[in-house]
C-alpha positions, 0 to 999 in steps of 0.5 A: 500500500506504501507504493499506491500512496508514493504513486499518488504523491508522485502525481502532485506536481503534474497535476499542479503544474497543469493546473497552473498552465491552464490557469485554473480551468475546470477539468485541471482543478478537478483532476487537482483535487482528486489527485489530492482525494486519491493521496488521502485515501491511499494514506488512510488505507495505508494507516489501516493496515499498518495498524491492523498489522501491529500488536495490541502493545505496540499500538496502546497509549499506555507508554505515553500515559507512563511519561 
């Protein structure tokens, strides 16, 4: 999922550099924004599986609380 979240990231600056050619016209902004929805998503996903992944011990505030 690492790699899906990196891809998506990757398509920042394209997105961005078309937006800024076409000087806010409507389709741009709109693949801008989604490539920004993709990037959270991607994220999210990737948070969940990593957390899902970790032991109950590795995740819990009780070392924080210990502090």
């Amino acid at each position: 999922m690492n790699f899906a979240h990196l891809f998506m990231v990757s398509l920042v600056p394209f997105s961005t550099a078309w937006v800024a050619d076409t000087r806010l016209a409507a389709v741009p902004v709109a693949v801008y924004a989604a490539v920004f929805v993709l990037v959270n998503l991607a994220y999210c996903v990737f948070v969940w599986e990593t957390l899902a992944q970790a032991e109950v011990k590795e995740v819990s505030a009780s070392p924080i609380a210990e502090m």
